[in-house]
DRENPA-355589 format. One record per residue: x, y, z of N, C-alpha, C in turn. Coordinates in nm, 4 decimals, padded with zeros to 6 digits. Each point is the difference from the previous one (the first is absolute). Layout:
N
X,Y,Z,X,Y,Z,X,Y,Z
...
END
This chain:
247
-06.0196,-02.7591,02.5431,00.0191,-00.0432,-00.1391,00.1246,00.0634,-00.0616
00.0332,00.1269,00.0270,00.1081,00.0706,-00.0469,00.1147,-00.0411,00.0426
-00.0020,-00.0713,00.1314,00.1146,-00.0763,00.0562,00.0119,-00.1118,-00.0318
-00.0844,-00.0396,-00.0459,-00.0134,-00.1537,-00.0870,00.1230,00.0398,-00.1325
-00.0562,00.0662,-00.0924,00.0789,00.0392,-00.0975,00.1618,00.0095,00.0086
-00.0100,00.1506,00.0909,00.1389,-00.0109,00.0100,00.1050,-00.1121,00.0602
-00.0830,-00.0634,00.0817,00.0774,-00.1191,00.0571,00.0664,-00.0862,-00.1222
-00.1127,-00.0045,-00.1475,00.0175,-00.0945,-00.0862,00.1252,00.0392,-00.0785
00.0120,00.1790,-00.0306,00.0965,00.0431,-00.0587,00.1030,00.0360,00.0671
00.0552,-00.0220,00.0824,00.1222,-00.0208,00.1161,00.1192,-00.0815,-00.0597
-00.0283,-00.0751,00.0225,00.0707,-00.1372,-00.0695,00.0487,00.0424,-00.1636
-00.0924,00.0321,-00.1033,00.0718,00.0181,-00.0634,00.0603,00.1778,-00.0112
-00.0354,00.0730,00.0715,00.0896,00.1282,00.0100,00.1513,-00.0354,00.0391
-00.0076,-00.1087,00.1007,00.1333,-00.0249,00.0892,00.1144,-00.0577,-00.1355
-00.0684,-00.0466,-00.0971,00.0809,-00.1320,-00.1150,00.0664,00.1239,-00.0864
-00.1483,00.0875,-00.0029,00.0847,00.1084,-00.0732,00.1105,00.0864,00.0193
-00.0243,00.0254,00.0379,00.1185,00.0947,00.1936,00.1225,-00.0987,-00.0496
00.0085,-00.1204,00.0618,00.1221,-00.0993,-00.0168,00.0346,-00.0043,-00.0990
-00.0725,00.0125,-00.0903,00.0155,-00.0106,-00.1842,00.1159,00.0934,-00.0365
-00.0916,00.1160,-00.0075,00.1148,00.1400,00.0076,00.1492,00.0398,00.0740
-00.0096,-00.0645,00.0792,00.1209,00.0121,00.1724,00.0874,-00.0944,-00.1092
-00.0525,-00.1144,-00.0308,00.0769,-00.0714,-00.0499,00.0545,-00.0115,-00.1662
-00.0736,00.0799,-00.0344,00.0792,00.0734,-00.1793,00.0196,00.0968,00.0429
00.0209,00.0797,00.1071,00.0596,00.1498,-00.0008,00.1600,00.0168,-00.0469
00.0430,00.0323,-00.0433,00.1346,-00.0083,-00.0274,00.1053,00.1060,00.1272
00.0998,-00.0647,00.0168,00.0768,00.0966,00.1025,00.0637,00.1013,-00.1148
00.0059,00.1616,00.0831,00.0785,00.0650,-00.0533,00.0709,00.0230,00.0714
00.1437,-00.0525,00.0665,00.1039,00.0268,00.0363,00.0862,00.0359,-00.1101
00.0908,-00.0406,-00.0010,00.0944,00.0518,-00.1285,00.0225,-00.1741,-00.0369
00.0541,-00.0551,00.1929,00.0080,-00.1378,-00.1186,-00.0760,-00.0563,-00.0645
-00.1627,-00.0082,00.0688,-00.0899,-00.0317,-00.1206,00.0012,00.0148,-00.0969
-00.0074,00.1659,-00.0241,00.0117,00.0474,-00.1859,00.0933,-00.0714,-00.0358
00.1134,00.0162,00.0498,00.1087,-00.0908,-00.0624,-00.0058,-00.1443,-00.0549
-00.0494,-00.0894,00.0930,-00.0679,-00.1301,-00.0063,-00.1371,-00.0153,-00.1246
-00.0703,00.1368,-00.0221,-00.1010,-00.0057,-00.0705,00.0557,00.0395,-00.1642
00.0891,00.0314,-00.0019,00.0525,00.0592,-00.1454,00.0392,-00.0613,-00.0603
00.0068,-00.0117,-00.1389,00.0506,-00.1147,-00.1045,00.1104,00.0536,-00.0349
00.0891,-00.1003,-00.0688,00.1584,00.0434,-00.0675,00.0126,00.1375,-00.0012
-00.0751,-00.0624,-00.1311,-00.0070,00.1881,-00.0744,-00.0153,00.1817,00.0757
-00.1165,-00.0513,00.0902,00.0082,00.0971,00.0651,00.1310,00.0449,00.1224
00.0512,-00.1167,00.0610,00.1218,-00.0140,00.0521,00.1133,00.0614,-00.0744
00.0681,-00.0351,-00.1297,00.0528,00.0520,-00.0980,-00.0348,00.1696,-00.0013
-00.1087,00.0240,00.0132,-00.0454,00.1428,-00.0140,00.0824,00.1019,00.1507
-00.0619,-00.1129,00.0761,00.0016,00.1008,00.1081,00.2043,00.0044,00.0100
00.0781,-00.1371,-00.0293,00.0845,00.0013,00.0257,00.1155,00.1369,-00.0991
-00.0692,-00.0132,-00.1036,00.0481,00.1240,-00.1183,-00.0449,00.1327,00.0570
-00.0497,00.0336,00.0761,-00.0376,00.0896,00.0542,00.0934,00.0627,00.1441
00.0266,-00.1526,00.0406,00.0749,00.0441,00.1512,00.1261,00.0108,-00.0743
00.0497,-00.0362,-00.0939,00.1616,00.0521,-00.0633,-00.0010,00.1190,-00.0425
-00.1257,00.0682,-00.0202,-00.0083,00.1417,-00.0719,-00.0286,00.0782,00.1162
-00.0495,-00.0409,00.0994,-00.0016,00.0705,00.1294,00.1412,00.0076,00.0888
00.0524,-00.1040,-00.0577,00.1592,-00.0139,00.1028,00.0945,00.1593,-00.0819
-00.0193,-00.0305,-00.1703,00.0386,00.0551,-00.0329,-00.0006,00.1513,00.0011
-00.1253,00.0420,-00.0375,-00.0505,00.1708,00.0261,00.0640,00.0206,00.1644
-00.0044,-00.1152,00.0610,00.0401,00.0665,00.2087,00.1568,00.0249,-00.0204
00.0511,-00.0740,-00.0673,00.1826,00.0342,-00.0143,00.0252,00.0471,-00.0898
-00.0925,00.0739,-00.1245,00.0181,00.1164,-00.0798,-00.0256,00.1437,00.1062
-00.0802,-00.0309,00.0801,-00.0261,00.1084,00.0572,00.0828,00.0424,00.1429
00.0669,-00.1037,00.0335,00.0887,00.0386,00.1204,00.1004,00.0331,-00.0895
00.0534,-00.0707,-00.0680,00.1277,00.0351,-00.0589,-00.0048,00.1982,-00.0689
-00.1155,00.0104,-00.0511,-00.0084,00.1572,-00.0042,-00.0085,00.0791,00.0832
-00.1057,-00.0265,00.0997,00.0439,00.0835,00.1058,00.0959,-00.0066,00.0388
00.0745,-00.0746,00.0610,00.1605,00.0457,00.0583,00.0979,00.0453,-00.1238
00.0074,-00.0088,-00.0878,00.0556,00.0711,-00.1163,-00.0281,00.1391,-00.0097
-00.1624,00.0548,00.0075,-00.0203,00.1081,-00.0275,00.0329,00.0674,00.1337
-00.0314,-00.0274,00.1400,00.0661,00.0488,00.1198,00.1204,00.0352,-00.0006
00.1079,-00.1156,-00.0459,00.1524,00.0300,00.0010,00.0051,00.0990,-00.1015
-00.0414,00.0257,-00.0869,00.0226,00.0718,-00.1249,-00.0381,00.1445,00.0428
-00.1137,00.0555,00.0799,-00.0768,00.1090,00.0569,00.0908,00.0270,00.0661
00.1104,-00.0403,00.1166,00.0812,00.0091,00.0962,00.0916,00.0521,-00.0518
00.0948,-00.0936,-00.0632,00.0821,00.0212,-00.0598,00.0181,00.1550,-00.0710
-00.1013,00.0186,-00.0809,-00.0132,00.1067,-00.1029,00.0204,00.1315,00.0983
-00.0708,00.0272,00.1655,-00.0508,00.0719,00.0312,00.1470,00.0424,00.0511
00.0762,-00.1229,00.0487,00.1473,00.0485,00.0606,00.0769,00.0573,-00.0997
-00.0014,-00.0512,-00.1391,00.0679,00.0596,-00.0937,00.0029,00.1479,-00.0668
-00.1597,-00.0208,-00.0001,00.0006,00.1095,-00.1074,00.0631,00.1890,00.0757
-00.0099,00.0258,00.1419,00.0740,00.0675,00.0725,00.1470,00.0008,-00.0409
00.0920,-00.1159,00.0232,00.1125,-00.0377,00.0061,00.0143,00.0574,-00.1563
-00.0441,-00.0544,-00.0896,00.1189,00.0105,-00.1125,-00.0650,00.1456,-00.0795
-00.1000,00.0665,00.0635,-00.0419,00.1186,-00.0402,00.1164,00.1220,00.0704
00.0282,-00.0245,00.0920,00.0945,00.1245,00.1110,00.1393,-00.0899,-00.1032
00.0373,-00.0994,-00.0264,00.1458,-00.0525,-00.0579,00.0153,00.0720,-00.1655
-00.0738,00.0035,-00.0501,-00.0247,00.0585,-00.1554,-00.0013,00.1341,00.0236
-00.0686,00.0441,00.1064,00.0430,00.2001,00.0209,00.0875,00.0124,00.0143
00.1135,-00.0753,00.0731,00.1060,00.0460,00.0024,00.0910,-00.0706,-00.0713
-00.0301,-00.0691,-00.1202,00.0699,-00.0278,-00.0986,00.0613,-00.0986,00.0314
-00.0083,-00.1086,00.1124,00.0441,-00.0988,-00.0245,-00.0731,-00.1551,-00.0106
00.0795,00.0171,-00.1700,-00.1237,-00.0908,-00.0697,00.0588,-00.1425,00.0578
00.1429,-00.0472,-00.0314,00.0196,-00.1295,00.0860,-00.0442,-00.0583,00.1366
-00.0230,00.0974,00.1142,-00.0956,-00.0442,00.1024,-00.1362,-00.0274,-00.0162
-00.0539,00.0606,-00.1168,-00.1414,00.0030,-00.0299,-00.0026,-00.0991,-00.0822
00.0870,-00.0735,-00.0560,-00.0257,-00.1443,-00.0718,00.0048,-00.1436,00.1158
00.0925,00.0701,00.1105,00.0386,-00.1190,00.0678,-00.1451,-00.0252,00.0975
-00.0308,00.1433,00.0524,-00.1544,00.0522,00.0539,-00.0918,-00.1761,-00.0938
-00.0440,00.0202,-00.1087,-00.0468,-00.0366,-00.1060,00.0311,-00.1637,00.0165
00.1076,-00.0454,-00.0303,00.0653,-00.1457,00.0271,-00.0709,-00.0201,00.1559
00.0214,00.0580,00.1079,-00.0172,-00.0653,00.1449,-00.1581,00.0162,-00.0153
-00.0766,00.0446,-00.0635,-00.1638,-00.0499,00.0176,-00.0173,-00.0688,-00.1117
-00.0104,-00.1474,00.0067,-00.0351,-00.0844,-00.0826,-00.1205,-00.0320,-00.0469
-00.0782,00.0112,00.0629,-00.1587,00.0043,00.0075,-00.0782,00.1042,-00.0003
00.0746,00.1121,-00.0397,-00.0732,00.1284,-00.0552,-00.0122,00.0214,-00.1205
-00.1574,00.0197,-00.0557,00.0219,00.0167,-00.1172,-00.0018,00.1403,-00.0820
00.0262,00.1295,00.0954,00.0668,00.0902,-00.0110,00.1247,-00.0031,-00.0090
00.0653,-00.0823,00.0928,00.1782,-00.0011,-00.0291,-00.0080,-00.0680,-00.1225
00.0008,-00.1166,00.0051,-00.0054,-00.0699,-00.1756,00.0254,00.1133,-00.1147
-00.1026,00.0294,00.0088,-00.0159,00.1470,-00.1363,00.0714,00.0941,00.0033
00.0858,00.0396,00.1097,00.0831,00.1074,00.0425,00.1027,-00.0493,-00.0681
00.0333,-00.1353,00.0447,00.1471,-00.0003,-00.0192,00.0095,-00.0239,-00.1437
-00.1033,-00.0679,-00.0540,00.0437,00.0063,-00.1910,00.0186,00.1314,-00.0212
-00.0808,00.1062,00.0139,00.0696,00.0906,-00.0527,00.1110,00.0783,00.0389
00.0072,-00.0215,00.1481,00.1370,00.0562,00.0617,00.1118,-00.0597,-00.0810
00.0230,-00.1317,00.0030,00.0777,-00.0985,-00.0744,00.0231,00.0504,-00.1482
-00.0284,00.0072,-00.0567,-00.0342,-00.0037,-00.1385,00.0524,00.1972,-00.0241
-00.0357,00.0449,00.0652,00.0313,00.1642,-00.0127,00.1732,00.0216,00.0610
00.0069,-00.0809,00.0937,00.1928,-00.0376,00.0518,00.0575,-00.0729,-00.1441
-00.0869,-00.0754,-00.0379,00.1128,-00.0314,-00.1165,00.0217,00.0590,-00.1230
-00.0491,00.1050,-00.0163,00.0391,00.0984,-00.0731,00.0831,00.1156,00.0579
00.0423,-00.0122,00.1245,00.1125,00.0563,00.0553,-00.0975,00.1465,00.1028
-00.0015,-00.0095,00.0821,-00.0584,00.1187,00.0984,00.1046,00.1069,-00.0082
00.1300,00.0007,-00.0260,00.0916,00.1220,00.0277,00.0149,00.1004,-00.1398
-00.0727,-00.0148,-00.0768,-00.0133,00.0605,-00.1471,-00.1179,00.0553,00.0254
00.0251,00.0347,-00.1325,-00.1594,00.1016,-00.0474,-00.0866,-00.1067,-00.0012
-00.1083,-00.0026,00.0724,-00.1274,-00.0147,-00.0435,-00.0737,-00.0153,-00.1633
-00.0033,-00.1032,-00.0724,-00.0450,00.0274,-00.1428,-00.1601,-00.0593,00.0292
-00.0721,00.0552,-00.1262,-00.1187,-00.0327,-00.0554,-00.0051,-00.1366,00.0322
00.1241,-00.0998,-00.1052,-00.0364,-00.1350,-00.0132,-00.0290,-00.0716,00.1529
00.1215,00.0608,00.0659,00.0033,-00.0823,00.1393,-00.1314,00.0043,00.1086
-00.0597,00.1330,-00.0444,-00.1477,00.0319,00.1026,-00.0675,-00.1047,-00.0689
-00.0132,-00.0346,-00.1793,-00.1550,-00.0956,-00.0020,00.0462,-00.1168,-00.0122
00.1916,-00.0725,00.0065,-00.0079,-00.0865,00.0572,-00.0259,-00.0589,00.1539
-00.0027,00.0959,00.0360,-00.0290,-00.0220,00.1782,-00.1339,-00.0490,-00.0132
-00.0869,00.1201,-00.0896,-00.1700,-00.0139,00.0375,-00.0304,-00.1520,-00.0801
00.0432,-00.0228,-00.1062,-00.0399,-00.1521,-00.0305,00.0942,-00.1118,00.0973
00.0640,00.0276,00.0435,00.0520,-00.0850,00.1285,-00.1015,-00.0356,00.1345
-00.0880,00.1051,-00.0011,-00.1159,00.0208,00.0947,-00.0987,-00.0323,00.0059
-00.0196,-00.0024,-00.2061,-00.1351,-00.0348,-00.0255,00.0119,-00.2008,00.0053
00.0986,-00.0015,-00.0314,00.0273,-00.1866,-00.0068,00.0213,-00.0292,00.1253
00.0166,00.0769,00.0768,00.0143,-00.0635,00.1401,-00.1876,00.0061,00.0724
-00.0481,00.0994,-00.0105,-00.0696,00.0486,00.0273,-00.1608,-00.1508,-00.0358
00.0440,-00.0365,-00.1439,-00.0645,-00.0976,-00.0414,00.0469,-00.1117,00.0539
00.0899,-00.0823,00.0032,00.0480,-00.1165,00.1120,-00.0405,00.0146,00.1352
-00.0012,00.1016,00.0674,-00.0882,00.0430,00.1379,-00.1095,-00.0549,-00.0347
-00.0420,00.0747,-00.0928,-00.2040,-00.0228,00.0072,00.0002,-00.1212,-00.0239
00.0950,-00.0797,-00.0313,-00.0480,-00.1430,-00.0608,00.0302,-00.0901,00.1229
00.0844,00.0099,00.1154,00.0226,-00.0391,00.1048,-00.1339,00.0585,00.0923
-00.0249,00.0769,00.0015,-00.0984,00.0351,00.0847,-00.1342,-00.0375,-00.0291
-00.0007,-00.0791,-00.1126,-00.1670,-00.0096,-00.0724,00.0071,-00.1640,00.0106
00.1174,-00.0580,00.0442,00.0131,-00.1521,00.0021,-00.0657,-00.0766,00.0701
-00.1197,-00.1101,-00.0367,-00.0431,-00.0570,00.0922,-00.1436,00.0441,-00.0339
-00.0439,00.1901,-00.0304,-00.1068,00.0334,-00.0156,-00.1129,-00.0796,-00.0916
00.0911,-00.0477,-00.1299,-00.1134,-00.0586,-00.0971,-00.0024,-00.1068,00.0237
00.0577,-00.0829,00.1053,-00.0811,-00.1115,00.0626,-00.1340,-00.0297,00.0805
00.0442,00.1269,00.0613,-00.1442,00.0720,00.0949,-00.1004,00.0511,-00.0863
-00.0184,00.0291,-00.1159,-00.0783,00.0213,-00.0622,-00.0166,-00.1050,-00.1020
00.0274,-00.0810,-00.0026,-00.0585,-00.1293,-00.0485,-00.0573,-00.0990,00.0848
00.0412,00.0084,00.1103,-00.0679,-00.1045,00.1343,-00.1202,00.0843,00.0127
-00.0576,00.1364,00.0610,-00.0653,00.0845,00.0094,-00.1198,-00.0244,-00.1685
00.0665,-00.0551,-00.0785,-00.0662,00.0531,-00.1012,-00.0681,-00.1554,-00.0177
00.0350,-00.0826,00.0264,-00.0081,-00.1453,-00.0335,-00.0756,-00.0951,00.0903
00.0117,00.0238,00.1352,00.0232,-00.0575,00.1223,-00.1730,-00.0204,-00.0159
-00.1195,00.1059,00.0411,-00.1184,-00.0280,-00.0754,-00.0412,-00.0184,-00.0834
00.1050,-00.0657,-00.1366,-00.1013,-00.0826,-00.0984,00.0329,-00.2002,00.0305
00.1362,00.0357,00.1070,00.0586,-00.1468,-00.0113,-00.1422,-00.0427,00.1087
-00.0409,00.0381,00.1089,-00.0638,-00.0120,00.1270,-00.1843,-00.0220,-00.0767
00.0113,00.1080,-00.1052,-00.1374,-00.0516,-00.1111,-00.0114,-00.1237,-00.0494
00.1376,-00.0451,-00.0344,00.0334,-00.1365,-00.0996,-00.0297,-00.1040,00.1374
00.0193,00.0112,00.0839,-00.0571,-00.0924,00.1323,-00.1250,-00.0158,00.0568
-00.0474,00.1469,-00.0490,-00.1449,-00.0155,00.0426,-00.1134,-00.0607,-00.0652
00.0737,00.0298,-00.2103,-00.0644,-00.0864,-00.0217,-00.0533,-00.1710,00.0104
00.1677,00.0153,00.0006,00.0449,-00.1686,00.0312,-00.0944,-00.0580,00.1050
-00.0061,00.0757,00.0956,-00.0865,00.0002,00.1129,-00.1093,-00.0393,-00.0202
-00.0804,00.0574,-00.0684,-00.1355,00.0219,-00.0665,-00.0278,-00.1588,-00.0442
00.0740,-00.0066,-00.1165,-00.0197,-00.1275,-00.0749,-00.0007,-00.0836,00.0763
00.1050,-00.0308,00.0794,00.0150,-00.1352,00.1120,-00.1417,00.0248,00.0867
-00.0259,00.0825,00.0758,-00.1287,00.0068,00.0655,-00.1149,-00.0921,-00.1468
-00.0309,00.0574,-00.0814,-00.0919,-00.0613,-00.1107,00.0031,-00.1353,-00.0134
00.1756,-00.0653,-00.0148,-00.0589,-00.0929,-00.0337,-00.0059,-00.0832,00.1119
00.0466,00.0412,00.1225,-00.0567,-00.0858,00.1551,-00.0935,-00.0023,-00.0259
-00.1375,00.1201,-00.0330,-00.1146,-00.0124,-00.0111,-00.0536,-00.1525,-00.0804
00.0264,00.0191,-00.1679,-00.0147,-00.0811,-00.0523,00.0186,-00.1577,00.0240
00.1391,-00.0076,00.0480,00.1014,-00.1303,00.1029,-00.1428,-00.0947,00.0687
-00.0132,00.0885,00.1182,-00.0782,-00.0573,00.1304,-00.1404,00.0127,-00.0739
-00.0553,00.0739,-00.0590,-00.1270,-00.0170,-00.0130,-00.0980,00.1185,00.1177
00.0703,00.0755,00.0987,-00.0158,00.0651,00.0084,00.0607,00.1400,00.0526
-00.0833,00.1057,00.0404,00.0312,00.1045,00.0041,00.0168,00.0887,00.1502
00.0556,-00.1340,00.0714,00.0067,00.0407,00.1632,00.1448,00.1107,00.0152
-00.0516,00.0335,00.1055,00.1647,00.0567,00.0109,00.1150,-00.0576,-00.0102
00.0116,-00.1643,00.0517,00.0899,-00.0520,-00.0084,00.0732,-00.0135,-00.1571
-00.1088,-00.0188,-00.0744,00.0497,-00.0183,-00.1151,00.0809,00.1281,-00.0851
-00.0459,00.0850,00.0602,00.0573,00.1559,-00.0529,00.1451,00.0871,00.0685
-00.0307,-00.0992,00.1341,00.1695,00.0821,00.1051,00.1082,00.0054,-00.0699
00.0292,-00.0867,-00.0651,00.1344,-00.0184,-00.0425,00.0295,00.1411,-00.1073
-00.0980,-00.0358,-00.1367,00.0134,00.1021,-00.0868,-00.0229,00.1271,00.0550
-00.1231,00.0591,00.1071,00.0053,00.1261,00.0629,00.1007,00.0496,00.0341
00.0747,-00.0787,00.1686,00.1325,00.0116,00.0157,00.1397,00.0524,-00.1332
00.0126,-00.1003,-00.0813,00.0932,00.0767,-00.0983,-00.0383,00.0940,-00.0255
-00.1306,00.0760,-00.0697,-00.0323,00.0731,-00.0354,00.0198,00.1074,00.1142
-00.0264,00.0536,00.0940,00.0380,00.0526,00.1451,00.1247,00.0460,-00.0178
00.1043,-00.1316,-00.0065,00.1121,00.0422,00.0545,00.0953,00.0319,-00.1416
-00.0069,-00.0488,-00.0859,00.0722,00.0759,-00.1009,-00.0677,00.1337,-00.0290
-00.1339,00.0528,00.0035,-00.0332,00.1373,00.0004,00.0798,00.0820,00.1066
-00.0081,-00.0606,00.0845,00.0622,00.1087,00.1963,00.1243,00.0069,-00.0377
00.0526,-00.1346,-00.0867,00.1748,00.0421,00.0211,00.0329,00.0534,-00.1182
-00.0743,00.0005,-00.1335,00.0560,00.0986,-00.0741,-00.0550,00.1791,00.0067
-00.0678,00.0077,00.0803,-00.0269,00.1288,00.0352,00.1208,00.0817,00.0865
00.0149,-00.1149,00.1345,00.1027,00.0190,00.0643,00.1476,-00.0220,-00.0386
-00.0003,-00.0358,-00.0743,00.1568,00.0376,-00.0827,-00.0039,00.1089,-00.0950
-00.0924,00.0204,-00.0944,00.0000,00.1471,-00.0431,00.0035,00.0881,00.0580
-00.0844,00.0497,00.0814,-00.0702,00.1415,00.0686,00.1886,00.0480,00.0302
00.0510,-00.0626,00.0887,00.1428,00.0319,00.0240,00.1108,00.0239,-00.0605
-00.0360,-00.0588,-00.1196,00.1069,00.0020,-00.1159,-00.0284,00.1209,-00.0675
-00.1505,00.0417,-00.0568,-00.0191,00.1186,-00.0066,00.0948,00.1139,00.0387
-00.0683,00.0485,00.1523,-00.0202,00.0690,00.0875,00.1672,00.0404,00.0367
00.0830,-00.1158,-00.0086,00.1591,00.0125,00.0003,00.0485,00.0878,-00.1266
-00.0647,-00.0225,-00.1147,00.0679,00.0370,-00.1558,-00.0272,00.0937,-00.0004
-00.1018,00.0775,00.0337,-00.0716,00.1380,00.0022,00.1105,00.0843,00.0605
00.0233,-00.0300,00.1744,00.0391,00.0176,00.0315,00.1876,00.0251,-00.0257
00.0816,-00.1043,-00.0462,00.0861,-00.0023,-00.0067,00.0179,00.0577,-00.1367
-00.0669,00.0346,-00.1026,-00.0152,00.0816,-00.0892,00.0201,00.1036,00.0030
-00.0721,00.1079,00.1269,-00.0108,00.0913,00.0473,00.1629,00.0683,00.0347
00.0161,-00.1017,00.0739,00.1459,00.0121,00.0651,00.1256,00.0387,-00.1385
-00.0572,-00.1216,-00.0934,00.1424,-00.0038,-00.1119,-00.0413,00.1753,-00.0498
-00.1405,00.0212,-00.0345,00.0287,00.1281,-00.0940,00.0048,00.0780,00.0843
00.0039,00.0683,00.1052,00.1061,00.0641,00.1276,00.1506,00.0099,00.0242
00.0706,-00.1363,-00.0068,00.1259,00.0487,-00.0310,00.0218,-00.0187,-00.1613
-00.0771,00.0107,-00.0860,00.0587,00.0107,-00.1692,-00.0334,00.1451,00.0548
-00.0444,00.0991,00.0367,-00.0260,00.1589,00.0095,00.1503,00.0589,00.0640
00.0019,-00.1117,00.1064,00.1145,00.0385,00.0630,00.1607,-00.0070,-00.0516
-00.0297,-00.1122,-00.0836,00.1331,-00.0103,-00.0941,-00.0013,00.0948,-00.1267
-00.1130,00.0622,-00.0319,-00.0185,00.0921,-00.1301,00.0749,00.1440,00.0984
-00.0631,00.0131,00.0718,00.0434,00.1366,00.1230,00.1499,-00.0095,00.0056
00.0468,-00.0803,00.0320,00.1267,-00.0600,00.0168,00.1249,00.0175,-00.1018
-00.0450,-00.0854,-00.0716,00.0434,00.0203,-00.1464,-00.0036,00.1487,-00.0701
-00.0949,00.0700,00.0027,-00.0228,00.1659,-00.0866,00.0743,00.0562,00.1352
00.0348,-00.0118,00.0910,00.0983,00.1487,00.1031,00.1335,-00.0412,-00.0125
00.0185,-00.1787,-00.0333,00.1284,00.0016,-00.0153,00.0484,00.0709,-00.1405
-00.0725,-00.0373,-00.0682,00.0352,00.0543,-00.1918,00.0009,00.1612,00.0044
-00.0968,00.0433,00.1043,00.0400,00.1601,00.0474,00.0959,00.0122,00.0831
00.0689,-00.0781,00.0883,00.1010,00.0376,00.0144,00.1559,-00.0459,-00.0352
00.0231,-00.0469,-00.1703,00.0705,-00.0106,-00.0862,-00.0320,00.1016,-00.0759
-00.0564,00.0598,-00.0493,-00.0740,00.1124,-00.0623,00.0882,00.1134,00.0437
-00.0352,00.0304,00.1568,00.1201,00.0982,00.1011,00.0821,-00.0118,00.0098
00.1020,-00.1171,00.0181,00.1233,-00.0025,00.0053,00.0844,00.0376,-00.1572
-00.0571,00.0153,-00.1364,-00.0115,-00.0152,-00.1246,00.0073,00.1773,00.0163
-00.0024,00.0772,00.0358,-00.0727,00.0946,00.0276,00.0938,00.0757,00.0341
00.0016,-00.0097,00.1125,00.1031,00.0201,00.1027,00.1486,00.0104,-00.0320
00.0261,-00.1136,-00.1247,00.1649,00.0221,-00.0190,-00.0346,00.0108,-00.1782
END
């Protein structure tokens, strides 16, 4: 008798089985893709420009801040032994041949700026704190080159999961009104809106987390050499101070 039964419910287990197989929705990517409406398309596509973007904000800094680390490390030797022995014109030219240091940068405004008040005279007051505001304005154009690019990364980072929200809702709704649409509440009727919802969440997560994680980072880096250009800046103004001194 029990085999009677199940024999009877076979048939329709099998319809069901096929039922499901056949509203299952694919999740490949092209599916999702295929399953997403405009809008959510629009989403995801505003998203991959903010992802292109944060990836070539962020190469472009790293090799900036590398050349700049390099640079600095060959210099700051060189035009430290050229200034002991008083020769300040090699220590400007020192300064000119690293272009991408943003220790030389700051050197040479005030090296510059302290020559044009004549190096073979006395040393005056005025000429030491025009040097040091020569340093401090240079010093600020650095930081502003070195911080370039950053408050983009912190607006993608900052943004990127509410744009990927704005999809999910979108998501949401379209799933609802498939519901409403068809009359019912199979999976089929729901893939499409799930899917958006899916993939604008995954990709605005995944375009933040990185954009973050870069700004933090490259943050780190800028207020490291602003220490290094403050260091920089106060031994050179001490050593205008000495030469002031001295004669």
């Amino acid at each position: 008798m029990i085999l009677a039964h199940l024999t009877q419910f076979a048939p329709h287990t099998a319809a069901l089985a096929a039922y499901f197989q056949d509203q299952a929705p694919g999740f490949t990517v092209v599916d999702l893709w295929h399953n997403m409406g405009i809008l959510a398309k629009m989403v995801v596509f505003l998203l991959l420009i903010m992802s292109v973007w944060s990836l070539a904000v962020m190469i472009d800094r790293a090799l900036y801040f590398s050349a700049a680390r390099k640079q600095s490390r060959e210099f700051a030797p060189k035009v430290a032994g050229a200034l002991k022995e008083g020769r300040l014109d090699e220590a400007i030219k020192l300064a000119d041949r690293s272009k991408k240091s943003h220790l030389a940068e700051v050197v040479t405004a005030g090296l510059q700026e302290f020559r044009n008040y004549g190096s073979g005279g006395t040393v005056s007051e005025p000429q030491v704190e025009a040097s040091q505001r020569a340093l401090e304005r240079s010093e600020a154009i650095v930081h502003a080159k070195l911080k370039r690019g950053l408050g983009g990364l912190a607006t993608i980072g900052s943004t990127a999961p509410f744009i990927g929200l704005f999809g999910t809702v979108v998501g949401i709704l379209n799933a609802f009104q498939a519901i409403a649409t068809q009359k019912t509440s199979g999976i089929g009727a729901v893939a499409g809106g799930i899917s958006e919802a899916l993939v604008t969440t995954a990709f605005g997560l995944f375009v933040a987390i990185p954009a973050v994680m870069a700004f933090n980072y490259f943050t780190n880096r800028v207020e490291a050499f602003d220490v290094e250009m403050d260091n920089s800046s106060s031994e050179l103004v001490d050593y205008f101070l000495k030469q002031g001194a001295r004669r």
